[in-house]
Short mmCIF file of the C-alpha atoms (twelve columns), coordinates in Angstrom:
data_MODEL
# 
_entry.id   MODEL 
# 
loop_
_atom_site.group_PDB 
_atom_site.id 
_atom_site.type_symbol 
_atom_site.label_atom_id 
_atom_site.label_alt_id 
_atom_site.label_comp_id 
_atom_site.label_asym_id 
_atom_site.label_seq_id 
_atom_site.Cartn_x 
_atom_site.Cartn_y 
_atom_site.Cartn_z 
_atom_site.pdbx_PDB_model_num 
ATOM 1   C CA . UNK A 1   -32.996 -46.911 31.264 1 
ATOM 2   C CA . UNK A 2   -30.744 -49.560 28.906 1 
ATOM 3   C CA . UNK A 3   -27.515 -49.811 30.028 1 
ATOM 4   C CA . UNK A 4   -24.242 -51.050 28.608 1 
ATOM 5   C CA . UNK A 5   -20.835 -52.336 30.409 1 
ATOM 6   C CA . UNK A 6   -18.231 -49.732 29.555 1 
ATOM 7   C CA . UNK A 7   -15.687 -51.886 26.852 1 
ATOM 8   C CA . UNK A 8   -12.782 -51.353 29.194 1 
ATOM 9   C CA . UNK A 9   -13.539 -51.179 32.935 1 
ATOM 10  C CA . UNK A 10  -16.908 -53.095 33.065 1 
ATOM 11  C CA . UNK A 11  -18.895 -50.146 34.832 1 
ATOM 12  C CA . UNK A 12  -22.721 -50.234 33.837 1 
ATOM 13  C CA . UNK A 13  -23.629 -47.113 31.721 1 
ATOM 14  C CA . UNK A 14  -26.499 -45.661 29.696 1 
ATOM 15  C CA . UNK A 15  -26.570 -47.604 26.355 1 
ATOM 16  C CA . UNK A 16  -26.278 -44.620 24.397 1 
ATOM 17  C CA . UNK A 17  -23.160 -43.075 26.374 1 
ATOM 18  C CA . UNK A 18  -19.797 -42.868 24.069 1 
ATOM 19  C CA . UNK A 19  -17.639 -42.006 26.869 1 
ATOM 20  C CA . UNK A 20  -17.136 -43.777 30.359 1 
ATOM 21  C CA . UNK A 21  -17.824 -41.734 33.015 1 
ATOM 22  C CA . UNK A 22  -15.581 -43.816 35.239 1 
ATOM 23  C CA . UNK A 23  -12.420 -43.824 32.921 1 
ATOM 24  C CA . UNK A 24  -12.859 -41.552 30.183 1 
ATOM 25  C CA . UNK A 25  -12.571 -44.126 28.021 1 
ATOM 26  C CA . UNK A 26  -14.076 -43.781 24.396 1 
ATOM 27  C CA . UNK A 27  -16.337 -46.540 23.582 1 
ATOM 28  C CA . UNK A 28  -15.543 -46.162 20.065 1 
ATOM 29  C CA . UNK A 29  -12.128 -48.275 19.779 1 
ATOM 30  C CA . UNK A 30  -10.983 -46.064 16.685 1 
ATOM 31  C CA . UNK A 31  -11.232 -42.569 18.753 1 
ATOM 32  C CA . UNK A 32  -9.127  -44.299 21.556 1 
ATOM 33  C CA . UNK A 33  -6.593  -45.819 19.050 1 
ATOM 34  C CA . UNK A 34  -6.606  -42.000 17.439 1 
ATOM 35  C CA . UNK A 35  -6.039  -40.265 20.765 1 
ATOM 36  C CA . UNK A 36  -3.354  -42.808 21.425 1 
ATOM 37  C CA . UNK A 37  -1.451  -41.773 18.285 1 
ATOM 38  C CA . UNK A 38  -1.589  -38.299 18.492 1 
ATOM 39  C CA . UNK A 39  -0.552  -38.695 22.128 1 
ATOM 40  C CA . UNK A 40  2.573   -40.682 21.124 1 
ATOM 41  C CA . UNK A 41  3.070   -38.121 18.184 1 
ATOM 42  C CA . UNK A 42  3.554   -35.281 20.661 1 
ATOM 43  C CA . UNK A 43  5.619   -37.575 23.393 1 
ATOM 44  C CA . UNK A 44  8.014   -37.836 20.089 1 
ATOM 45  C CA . UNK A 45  8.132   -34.403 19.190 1 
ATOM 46  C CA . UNK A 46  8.869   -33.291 23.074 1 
ATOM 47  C CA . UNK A 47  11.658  -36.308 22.602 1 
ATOM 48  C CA . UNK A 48  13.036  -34.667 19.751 1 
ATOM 49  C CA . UNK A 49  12.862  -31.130 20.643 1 
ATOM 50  C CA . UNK A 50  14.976  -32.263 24.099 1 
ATOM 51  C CA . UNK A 51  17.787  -34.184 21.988 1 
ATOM 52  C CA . UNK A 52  17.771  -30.846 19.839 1 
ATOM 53  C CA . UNK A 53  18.446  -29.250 22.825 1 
ATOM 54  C CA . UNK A 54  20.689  -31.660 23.963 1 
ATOM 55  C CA . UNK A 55  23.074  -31.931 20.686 1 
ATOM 56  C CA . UNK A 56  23.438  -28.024 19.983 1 
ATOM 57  C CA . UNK A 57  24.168  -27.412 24.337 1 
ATOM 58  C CA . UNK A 58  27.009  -30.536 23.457 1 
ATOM 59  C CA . UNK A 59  28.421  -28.618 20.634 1 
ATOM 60  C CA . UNK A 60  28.664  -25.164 22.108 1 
ATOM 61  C CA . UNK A 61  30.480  -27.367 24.931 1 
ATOM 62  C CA . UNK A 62  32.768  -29.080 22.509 1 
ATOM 63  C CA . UNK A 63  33.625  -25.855 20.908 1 
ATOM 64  C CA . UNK A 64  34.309  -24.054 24.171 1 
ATOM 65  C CA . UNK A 65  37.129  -27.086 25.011 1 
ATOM 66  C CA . UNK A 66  38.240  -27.613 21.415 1 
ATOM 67  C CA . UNK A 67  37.784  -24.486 19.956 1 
ATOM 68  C CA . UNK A 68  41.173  -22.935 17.756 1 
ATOM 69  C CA . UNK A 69  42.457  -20.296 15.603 1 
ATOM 70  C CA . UNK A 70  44.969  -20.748 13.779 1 
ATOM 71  C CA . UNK A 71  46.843  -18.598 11.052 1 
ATOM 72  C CA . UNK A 72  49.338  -20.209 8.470  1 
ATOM 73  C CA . UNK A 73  51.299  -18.338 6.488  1 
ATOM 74  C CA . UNK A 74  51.494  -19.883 3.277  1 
ATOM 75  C CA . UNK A 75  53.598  -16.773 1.242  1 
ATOM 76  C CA . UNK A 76  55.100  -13.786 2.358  1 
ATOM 77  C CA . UNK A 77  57.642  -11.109 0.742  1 
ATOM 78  C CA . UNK A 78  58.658  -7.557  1.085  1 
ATOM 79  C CA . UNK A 79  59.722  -5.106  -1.198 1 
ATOM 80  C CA . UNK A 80  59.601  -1.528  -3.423 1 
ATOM 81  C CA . UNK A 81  56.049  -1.373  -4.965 1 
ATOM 82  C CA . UNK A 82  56.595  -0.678  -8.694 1 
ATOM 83  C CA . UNK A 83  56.629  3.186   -9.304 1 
ATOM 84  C CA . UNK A 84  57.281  3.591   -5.692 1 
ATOM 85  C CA . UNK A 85  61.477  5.193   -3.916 1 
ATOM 86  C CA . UNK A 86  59.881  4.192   -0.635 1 
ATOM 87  C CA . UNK A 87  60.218  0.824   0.573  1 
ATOM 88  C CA . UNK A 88  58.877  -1.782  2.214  1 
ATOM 89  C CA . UNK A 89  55.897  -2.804  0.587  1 
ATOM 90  C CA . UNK A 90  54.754  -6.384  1.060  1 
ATOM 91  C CA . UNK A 91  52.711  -9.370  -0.365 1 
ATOM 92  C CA . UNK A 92  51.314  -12.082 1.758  1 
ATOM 93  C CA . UNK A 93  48.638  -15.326 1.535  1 
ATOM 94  C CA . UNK A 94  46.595  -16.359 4.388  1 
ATOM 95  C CA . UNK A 95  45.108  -19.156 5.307  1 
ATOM 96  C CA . UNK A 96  42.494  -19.250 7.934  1 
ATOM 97  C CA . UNK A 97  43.033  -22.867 9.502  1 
ATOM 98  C CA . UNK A 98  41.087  -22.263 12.608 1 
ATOM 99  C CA . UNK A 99  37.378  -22.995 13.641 1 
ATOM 100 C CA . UNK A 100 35.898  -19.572 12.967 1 
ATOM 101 C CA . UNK A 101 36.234  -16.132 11.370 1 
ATOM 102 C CA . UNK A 102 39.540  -13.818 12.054 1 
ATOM 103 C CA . UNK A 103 40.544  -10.140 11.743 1 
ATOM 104 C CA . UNK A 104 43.683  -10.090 10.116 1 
ATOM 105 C CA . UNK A 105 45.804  -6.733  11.620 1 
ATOM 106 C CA . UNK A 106 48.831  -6.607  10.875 1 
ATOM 107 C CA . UNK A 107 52.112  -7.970  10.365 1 
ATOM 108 C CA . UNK A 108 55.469  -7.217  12.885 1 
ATOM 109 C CA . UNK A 109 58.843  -7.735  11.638 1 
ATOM 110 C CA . UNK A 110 61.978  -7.245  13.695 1 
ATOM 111 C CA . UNK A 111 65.586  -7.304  12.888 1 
ATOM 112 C CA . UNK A 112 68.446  -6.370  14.699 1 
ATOM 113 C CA . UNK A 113 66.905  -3.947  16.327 1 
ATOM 114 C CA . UNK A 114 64.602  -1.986  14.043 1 
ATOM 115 C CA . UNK A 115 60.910  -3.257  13.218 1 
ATOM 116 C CA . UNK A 116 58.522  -2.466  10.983 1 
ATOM 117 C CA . UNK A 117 54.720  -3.050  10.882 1 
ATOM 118 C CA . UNK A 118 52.259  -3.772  8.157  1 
ATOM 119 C CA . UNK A 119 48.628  -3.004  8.538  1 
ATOM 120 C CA . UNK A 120 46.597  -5.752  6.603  1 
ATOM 121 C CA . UNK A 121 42.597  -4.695  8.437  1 
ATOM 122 C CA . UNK A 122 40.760  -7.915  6.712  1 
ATOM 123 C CA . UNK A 123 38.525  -10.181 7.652  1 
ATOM 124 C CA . UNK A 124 39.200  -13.986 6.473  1 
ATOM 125 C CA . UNK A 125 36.427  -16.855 7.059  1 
ATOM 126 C CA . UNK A 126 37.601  -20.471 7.802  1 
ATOM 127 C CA . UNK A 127 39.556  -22.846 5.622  1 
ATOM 128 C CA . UNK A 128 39.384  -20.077 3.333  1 
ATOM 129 C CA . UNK A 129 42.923  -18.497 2.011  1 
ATOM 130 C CA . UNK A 130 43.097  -14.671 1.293  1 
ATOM 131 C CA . UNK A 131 45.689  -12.308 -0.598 1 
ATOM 132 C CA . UNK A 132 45.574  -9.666  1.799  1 
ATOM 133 C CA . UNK A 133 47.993  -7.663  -0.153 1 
ATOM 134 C CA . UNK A 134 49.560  -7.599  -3.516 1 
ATOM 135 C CA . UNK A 135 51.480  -5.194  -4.677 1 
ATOM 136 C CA . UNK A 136 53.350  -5.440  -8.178 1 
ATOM 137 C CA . UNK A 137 56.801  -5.545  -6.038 1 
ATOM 138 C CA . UNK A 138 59.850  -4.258  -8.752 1 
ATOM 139 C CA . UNK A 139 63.194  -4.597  -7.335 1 
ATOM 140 C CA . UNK A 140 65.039  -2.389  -9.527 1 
ATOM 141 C CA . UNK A 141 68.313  -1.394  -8.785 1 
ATOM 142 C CA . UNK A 142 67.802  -4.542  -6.471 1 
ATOM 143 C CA . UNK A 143 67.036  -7.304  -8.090 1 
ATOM 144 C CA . UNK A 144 70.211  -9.604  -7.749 1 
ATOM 145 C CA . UNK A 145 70.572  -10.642 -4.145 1 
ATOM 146 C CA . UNK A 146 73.953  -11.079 -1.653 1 
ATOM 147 C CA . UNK A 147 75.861  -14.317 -1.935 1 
ATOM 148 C CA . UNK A 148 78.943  -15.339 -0.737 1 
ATOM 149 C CA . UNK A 149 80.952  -18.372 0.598  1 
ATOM 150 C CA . UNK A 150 79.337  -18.502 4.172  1 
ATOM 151 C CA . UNK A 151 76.263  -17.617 3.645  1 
ATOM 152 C CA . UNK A 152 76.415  -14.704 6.412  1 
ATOM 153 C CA . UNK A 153 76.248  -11.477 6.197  1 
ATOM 154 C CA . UNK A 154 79.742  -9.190  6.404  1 
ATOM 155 C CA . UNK A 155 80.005  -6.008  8.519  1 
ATOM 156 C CA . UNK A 156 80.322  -4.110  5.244  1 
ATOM 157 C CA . UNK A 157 76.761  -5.508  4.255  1 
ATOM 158 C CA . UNK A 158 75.280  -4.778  7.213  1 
ATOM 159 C CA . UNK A 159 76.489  -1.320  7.661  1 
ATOM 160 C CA . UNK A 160 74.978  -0.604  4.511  1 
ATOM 161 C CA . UNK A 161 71.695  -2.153  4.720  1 
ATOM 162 C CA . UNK A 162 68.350  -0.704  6.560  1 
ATOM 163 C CA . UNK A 163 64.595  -1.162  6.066  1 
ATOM 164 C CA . UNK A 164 64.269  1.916   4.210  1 
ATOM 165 C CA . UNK A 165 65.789  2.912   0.839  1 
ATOM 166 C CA . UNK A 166 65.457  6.720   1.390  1 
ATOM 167 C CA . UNK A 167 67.705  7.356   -2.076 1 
ATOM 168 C CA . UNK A 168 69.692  9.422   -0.204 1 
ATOM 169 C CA . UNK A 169 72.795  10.449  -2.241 1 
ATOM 170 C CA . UNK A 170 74.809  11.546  1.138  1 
ATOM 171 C CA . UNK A 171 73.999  8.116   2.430  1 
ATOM 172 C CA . UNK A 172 73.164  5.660   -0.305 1 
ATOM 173 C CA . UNK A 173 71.625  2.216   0.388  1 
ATOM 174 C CA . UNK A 174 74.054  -0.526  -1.247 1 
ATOM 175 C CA . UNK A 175 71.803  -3.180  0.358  1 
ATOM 176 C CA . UNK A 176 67.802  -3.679  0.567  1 
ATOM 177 C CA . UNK A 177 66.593  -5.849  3.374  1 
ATOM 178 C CA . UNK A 178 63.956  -7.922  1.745  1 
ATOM 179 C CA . UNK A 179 61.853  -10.839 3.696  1 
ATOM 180 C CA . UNK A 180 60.589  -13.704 2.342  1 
ATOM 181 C CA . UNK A 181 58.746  -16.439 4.359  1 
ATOM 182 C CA . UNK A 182 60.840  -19.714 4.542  1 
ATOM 183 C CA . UNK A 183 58.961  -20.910 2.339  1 
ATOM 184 C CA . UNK A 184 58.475  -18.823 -0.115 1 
ATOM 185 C CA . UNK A 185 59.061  -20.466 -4.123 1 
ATOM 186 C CA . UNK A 186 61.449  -17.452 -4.854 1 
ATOM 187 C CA . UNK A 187 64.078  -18.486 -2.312 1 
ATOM 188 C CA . UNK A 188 63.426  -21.697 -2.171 1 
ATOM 189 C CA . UNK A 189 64.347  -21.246 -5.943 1 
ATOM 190 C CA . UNK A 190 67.595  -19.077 -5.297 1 
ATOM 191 C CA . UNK A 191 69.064  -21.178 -2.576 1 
ATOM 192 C CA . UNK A 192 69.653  -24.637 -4.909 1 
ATOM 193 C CA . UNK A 193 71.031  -22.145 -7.692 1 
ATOM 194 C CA . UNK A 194 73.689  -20.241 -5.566 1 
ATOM 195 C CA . UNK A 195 74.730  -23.840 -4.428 1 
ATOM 196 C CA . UNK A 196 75.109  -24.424 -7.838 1 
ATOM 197 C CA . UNK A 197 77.819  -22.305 -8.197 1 
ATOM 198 C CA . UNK A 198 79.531  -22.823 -5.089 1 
ATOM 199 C CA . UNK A 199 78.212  -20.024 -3.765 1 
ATOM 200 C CA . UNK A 200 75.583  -19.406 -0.408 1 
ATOM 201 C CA . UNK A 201 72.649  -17.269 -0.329 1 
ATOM 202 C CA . UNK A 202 73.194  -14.479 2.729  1 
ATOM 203 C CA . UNK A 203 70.485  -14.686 4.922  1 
ATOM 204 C CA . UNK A 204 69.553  -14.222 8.507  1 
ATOM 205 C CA . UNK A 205 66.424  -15.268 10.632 1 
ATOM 206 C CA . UNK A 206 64.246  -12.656 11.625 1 
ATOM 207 C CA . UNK A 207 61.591  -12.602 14.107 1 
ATOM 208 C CA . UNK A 208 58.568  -12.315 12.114 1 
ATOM 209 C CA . UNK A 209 54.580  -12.364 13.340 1 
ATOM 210 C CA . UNK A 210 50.905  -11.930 12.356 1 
ATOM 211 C CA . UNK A 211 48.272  -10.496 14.537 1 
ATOM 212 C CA . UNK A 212 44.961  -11.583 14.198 1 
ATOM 213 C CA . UNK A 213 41.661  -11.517 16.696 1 
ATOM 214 C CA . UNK A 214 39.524  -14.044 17.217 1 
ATOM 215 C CA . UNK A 215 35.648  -14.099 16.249 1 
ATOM 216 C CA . UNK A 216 35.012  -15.868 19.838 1 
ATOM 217 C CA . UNK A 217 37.047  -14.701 22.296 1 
ATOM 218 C CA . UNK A 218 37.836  -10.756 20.794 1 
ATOM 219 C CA . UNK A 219 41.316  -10.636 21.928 1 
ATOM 220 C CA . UNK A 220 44.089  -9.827  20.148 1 
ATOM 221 C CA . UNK A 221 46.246  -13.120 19.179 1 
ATOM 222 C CA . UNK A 222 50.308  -12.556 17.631 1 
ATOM 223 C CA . UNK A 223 51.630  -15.748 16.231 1 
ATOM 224 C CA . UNK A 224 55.136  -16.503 15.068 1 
ATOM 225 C CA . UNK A 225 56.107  -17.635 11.579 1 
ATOM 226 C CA . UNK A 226 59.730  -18.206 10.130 1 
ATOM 227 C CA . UNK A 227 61.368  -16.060 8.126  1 
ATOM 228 C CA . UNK A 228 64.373  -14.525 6.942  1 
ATOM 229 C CA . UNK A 229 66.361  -11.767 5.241  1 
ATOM 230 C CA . UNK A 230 68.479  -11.567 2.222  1 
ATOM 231 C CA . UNK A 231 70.094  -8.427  0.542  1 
ATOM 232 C CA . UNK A 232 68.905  -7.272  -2.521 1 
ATOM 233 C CA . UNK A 233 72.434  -5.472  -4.108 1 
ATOM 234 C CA . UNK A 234 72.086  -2.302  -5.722 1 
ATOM 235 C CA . UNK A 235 73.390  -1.997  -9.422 1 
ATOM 236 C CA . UNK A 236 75.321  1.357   -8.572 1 
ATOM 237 C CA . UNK A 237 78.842  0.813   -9.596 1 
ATOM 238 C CA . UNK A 238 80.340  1.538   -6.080 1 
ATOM 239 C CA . UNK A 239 77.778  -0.961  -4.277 1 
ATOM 240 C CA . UNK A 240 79.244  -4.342  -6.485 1 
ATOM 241 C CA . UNK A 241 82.177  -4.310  -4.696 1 
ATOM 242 C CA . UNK A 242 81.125  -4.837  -1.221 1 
ATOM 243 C CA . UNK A 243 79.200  -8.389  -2.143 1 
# 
């Protein structure tokens, strides 16, 4: 029988073999070369299928250390919807700073004792700002607000001011407690113009939060955001005085 030395170890076999029985070697040099490649093709996709692996593990690690949600408050108001003897109503923007979806609850206002709670219920994606309410707010018989020379409220104000303007006539509201983010454009408007006229805008702080939950963890989160309170004065004749 003819016999051949295998291209790439040198062992003798039949002329008319194509594969080395020693080391499997091809003895065509383009079938090798082609094996070769699709060898180092699938190396490279394993490679690629590990960093793949690799990256998204790293990320779900970097968000579990860096993850945040965060709630700014970039307007918020209260006050008689139009049409409406009840108050508070409210109007508020929201933007969704943090690095996922929230669910917007509510908001919690206290003051000197009372509170009172505003149910919102909406869902707000990130970087993305929502008008969670929006209510065409008339203040009426309130629509000029308290000033004086200190800028504080005066036990006769106070006495006569609550959350709720029942329109009682046996106990009539002289004052409306309205709450305006500190920086909302309407006070930030009224305070330069009562300094104007030598006057102060009364105002006190109030504790004011939202309460959101997070996408990720599915807790309930309350965050702080400054506000205050000014009195809206009602137009009754016997309510002027006490300003």
């Amino acid at each position: 029988m003819t016999k051949k030395l295998c291209h790439y170890c040198g062992t003798a076999i039949p002329a008319t073999a194509s594969v080395c029985p020693t080391c499997k070697f091809n003895q065509s040099r383009w079938r090798n070369n082609l094996l070769f490649v699709g060898g180092l093709g699938g190396f490279a996709a394993l490679v690629a299928s590990a960093m793949a692996f690799v990256i998204d593990r790293t990320n779900e690690v970097y968000k579990n250390v860096h993850w945040t949600d965060k709630v700014t408050i970039i307007d918020f108001r209260t006050g008689p919807a139009e049409g409406s003897n009840v108050y508070p109503q409210f109007s508020s923007v929201v933007l969704n700073s943090g690095d996922g979806p929230i669910f917007v609850s509510d908001f919690l206002i206290f003051w000197r004792g009372g509170n009172i709670q505003y149910f919102v219920n909406k869902l707000i994606q990130p970087n993305d700002f929502a008008i969670v309410h929006d209510p065409k707010l008339n203040y009426g018989r309130y629509s000029v607000v308290a000033s004086n020379n200190t800028g504080e409220p005066t036990e006769e104000i106070l006495k006569n001011t609550w959350f709720v303007d029942l329109g009682n006539p046996q106990k009539p509201q002289c004052f409306l407690a309205i709450v305006y983010s500190k920086d909302n454009v309407d006070l930030k408007r009224m305070e330069p113009y009562y300094r104007s006229i030598n006057r102060k805008l009364v105002s006190e702080p109030v504790d004011a939060y939202v309460e959101y939950f997070s996408s990720r963890t599915k807790e309930k989160t309350q965050t702080k955001f400054p506000a205050v309170v000014v009195f809206g004065v009602a137009s009754d004749g016997q309510c002027q005085n006490m300003n």
